[in-house]
N, C-alpha and C positions, 0 to 999 in steps of 0.2 A: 318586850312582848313581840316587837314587828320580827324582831330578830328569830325570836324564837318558831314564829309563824312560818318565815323565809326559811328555816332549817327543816321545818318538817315536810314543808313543797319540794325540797330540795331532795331529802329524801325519798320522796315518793318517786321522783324523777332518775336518783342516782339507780334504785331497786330496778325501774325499768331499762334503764341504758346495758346494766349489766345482767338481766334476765329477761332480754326482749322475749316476749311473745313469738309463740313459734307461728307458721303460718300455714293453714292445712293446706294439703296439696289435694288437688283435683285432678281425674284422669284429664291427659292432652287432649286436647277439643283439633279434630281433622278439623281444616277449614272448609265453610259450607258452601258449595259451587252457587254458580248464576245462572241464567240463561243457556250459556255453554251445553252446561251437563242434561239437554233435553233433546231427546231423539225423535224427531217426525218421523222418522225412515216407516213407522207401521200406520200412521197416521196420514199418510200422505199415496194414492189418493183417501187411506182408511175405507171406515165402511159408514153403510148410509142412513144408521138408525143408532141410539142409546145403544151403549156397550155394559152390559148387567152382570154379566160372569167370564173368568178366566180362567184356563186350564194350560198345567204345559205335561209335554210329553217328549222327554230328549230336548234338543232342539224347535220344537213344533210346538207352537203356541195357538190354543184355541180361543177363541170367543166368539159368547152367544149376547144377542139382544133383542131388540124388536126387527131384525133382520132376522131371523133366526139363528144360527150356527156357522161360521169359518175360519179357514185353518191356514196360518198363516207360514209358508213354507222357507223364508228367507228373502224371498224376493214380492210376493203377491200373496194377496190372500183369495182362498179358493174357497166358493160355498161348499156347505157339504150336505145340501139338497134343499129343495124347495118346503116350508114347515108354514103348516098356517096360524101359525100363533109364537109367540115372543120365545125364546128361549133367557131361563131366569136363574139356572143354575148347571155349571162342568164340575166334571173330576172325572181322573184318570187314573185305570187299573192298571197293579203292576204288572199287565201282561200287555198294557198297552191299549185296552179297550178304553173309548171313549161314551162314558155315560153323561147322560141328558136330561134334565129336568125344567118343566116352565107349563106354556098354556096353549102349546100345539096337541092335535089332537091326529095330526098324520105329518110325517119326515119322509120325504123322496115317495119311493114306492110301497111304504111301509102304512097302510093304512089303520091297521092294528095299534102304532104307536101313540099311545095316548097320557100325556102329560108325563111320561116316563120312555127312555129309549136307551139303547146302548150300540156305536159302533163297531164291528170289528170287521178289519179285512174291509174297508170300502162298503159295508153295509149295513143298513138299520134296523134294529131288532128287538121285538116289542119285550115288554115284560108285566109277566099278571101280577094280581093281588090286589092289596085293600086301598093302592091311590085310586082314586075315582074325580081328581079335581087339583089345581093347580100344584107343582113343585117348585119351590121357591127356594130351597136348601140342598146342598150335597156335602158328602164329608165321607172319608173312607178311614180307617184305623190301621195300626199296625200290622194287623192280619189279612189286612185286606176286607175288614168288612167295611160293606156300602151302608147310608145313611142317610135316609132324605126326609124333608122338614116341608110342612107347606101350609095349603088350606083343605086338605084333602081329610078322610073320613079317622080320625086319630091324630092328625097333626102330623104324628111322628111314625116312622117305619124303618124297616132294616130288610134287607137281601137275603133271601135263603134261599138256594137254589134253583136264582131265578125267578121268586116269587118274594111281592112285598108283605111284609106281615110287620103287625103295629108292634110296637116296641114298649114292650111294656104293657101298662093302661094308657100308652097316649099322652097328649095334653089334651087341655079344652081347648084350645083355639088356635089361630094361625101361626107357625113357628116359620121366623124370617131370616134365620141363620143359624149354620152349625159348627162347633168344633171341636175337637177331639185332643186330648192333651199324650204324652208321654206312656200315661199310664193306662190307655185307650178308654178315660172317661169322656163322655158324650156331654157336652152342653148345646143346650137350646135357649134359642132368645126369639121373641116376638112379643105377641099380642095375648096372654093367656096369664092363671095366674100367676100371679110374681112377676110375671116376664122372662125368670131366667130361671132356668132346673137344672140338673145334671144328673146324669144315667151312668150307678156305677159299677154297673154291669148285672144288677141284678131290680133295681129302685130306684124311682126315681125321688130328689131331692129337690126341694125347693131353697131358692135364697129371699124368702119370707122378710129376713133383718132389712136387706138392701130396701125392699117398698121402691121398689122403681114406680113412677106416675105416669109413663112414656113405653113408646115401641123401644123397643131392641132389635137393630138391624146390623148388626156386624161384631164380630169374636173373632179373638185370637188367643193363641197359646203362641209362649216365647218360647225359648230353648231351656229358658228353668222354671217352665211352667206356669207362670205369673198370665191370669184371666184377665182379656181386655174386653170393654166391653161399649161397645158405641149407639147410638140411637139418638131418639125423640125426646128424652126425659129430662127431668128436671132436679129430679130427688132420687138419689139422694145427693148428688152434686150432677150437675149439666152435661148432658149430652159425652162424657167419656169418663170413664173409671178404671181401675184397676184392682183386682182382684188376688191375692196371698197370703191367705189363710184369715187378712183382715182386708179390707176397704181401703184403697188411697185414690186422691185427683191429684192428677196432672196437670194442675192449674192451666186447662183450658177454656179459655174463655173465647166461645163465638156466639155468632150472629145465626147458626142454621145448626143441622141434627148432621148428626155423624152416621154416615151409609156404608164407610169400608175400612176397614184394617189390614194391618201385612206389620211384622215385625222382621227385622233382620237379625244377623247374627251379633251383632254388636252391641246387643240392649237397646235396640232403639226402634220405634215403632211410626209409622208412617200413618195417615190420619186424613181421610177421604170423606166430603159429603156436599154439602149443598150449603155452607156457607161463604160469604163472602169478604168477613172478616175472621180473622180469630185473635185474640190477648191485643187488642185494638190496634193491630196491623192491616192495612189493607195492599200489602205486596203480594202476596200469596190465595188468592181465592181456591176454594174447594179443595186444598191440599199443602199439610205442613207435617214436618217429622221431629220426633223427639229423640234427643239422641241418651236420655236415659238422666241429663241435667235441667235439657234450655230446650227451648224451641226452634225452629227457623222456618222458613218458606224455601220451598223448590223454585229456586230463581220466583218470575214472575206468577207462578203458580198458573191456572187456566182462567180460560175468557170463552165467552160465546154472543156471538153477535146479535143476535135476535132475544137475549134473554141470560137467563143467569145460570153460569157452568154449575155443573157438579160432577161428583165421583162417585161409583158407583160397585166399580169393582178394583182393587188391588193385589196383584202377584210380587211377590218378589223373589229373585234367583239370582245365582250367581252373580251379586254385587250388581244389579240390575232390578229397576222395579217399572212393573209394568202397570198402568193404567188405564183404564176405560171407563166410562162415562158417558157423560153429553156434554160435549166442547166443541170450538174449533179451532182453537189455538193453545197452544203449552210452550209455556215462555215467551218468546218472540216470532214462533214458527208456525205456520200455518200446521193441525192436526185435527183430523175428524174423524172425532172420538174415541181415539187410542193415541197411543203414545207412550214414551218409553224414557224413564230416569235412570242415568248412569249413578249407583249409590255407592255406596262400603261393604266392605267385606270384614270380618274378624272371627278368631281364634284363640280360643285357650289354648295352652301348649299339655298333653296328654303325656302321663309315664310311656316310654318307650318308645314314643315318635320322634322324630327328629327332621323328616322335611313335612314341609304344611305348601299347601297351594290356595292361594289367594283370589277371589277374581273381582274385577271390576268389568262391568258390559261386559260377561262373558270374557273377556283378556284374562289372564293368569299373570299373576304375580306368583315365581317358587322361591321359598326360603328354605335352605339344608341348613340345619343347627350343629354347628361342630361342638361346639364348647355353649352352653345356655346359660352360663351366668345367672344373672335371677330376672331373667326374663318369664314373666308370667302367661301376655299374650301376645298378640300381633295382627295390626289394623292396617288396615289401606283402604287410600280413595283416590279414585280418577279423576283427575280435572281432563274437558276436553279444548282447552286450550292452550295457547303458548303461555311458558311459565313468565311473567314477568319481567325478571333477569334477563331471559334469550334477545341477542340480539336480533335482530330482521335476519341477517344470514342463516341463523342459526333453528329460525321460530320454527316448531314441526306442529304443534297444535294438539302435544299431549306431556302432561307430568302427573307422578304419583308422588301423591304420601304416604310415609311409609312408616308405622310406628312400633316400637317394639315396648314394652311396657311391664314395670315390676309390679306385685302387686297391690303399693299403694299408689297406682296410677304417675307414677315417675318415671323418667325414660330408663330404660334397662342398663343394667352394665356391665364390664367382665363377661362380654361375648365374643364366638365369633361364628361367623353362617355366611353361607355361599348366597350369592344374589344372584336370581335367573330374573331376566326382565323382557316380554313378549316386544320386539319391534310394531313399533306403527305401520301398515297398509302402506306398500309403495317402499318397503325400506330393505335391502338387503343383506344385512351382515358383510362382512370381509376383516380381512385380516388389521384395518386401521379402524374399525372398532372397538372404542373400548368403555369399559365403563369409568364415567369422570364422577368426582365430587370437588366440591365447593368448598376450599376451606382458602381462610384468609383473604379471603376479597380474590381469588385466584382460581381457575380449574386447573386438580391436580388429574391426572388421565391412569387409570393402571392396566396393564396389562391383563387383559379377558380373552376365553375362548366363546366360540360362537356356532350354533347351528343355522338352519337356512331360516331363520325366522326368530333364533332368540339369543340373548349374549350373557354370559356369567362370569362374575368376579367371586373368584373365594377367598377364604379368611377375610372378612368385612368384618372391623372393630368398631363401627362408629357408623349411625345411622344419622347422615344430617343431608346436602344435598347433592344428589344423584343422578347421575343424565348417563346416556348411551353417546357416544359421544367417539371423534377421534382422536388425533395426535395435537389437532390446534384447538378443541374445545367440544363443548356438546352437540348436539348437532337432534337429540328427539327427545329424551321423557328426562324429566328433574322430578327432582323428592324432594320435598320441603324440608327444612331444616324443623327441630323440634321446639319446642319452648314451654315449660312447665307453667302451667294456668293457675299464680296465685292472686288473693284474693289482697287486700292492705289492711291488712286486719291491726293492722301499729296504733293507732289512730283509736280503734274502736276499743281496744283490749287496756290500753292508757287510761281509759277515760275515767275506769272504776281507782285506780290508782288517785288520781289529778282528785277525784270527788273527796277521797278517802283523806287527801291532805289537806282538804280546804274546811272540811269539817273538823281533823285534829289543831287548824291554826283559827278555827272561827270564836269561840274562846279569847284565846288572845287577843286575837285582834279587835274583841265588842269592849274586855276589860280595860285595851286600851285605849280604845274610841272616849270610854266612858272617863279614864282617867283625865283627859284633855279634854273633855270639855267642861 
């Protein structure tokens, strides 16, 4: 009987040796930067009050807060006039007008401007209708219609020729954030029923099911439409949810209410507010991102000395995300109350494209696709540090990752595409440039051309590690090599096997027990 026992374990074990368990593959995980990737450069000397909204326009990044309004030009930030009360919410027309909303009641010389205002040309300019009290929301649509949410007489309003008119029948009560999806439906979140509606171009809807018990102060729409939705609540899961066609959490678990949203193009969303812990990490206060699996912390996340940071408004752009808040430091840098995260960039590949441009902080990464194999999309992310590898000669204090990706999140293959890679500040191309990779414990160097500022290697079959580099080795930006993210799942997939033999030999082995004794 032992025998027989031993033969069906053995069995069980032979089935697995020769039908191992497959192991599911998960898209490549960029590695998550530190400290590095946190820019004071807007922070420093920053401005001198809570930062509440964000706006960009080209190059020109605006924020408002209990300072009022200012526009931050590249080098300084310029007020854009004296306001006697907070400014709580921007957004920018495609004509480049900058509209205003918050609890000032006159902007510069503009004494007419009251809790509503719009830029152009250097001047401020009132606008009528039914706000008669704070604006706390702005949102613009595909068409360019404007949208603002607040404590004013309907909550909610829309732009028509310069004049606000309620939207709809309004809500009941205060609306603390707005956003607009794909399909230019309107959502609202605050303080009123539900908490959260949606305007779909003719009615409004309630999300009745969800029973939020909590403010709603912050929305997002992603790139495939997927509703996020952050606040004070509790129910129907804590402080963040997601919203497609049903209900998911994010398994986020903190300590405070979630005040800002920003989604990037990679499926990953960025998560702003006024706690100090989140999923029982305390590396990261007031700010961590999801990258569509896992969570992490933005290096040391923020700190404020007299009291406890928080985030309040979130932008992201070109591979860059931008912050404001009440802090005084991000990361390890001295910042007040703005600041700026160098993040990722990503791409589906589209019938009939063939070069895509990349950015990180604003740099461009360009890939021209000769041959696309089954490449599906293609990721990148900045580190602003020396790559690991570089020796001291060598260290410039910049590498990319670089991913190209099939789509079951495996790296790509049966490619080939031309690599353009932006030089680092202070570096200038010549003819002993070129771009190196990494193979064999060796940099191999190839022959590349170069303009005044960037260098390309074409036909590239293999994306592993990449530097700019000359004749004796790299010399500025490295790529990370790849590495497919599986799980060991050998272990766990055996074990219904290993159970299933112990039971066909249990049997045996009792009638033998019993025989001997």
């Amino acid at each position: 009987m032992i025998q027989r026992a031993l033969s069906y374990f053995l069995i069980a074990l032979l089935f697995f040796l020769l039908f191992p368990p497959s192991a599911t593959a998960h898209p490549l995980a960029l590695d998550t930067p530190g400290n590095e990737n946190w820019d004071n450069t807007l922070g420093n000397p920053g401005l001198s009050g809570f930062v509440a909204s964000l706006a960009l326009n080209g190059t020109t990044l605006y924020a408002g807060g209990s300072f009022g309004a200012a526009a931050w030009n590249g080098t300084e930030w310029n007020s854009l006039g004296n306001m006697n009360g907070a400014v709580y919410a921007l957004a920018t027309a495609a004509n480049g007008d900058l509209y205003a909303g918050g609890a000032f009641t006159e902007i510069g010389s503009c004494t007419e401007c009251q809790y509503s205002a719009y830029l152009h040309e250097a001047n401020w300019n009132s606008l009528d209708g039914v706000i008669d009290n704070m604006v706390l929301a702005l949102a613009i649509d595909s068409s360019g219609k404007i949208y603002a949410g607040g404590d004013f007489t309907n909550h909610i309003a829309t732009l028509n020729n310069g004049s606000w008119t309620a939207l709809g029948d309004g809500l009941d009560s205060t609306v603390f954030s707005l956003a607009v999806d794909s399909n230019d439906n309107v959502y609202a979140g605050g303080y009123f029923a539900y908490n959260l509606a949606e305007w779909n171009g003719s009615t409004w809807q309630s999300f009745s099911e969800a029973n939020f018990d909590g403010g709603i102060y912050a929305l997002s729409v992603d790139d495939v439409d997927n509703l996020y939705v952050g606040g004070s609540f509790n129910n129907p899961y804590p402080y963040l949810i997601r919203y497609s066609s049903t209900w998911s959490y994010l398994d986020f678990y903190s300590d405070g209410s979630v005040s800002a949203l920003a989604t990037d193009h990679c499926g990953g969303l960025y998560v702003g507010g006024g706690f100090s812990t989140y999923n029982s990490s305390t590396a990261s206060p007031a700010i961590a991102y999801w990258d569509g699996m896992s969570w992490s912390g933005l290096g040391d996340g923020l700190t404020l000395e007299s009291g406890s940071p928080s985030v309040q408004a979130l932008r992201y752009h070109n591979g860059t995300l931008y912050v404001g808040g009440e802090f005084d430091q991000a990361g390890n840098q001295s910042a007040s109350n703005i600041a700026a995260w160098t993040g990722r960039d990503c791409t589906p590949l589209s019938p009939g494209v063939s070069t895509y441009t990349l950015y990180s902080d604003n740099l461009p990464v360009t890939i021209e696709i000769t041959q696309p194999g089954n490449i599906s999309s293609l990721r990148v992310q900045r580190h602003n540090q020396s790559h690991p590898s570089a020796t001291t000669p060598l260290q410039t204090g910049y590498y990319w990752q670089i991913e190209a990706l099939a789509n079951d999140g495996t790296p790509a293959t049966d490619f080939s595409l031309n690599l353009t890679l932006t030089t680092p500040p202070g570096m200038t191309p010549d003819d002993k440039d070129k771009l190196c990779r990494f193979s064999n414990d060796q940099w191999v160097c190839a022959a590349s051309s170069h303009t005044t500022n960037t260098i390309t290697l074409k036909n590239v079959t293999a994306l592993s590690d990449w530097t700019i580099g000359d004749n004796a080795g790299p010399t500025a930006i490295q790529l990370s090599k790849f590495q497919t993210v599986q799980p060991n799942n050998g272990i766990r997939n055996v074990l219904p096997l290993l159970v299933i033999s112990l039971i066909l030999s249990l049997p045996a082995l009792l009638a033998k027990r019993n025989k001997t004794g």
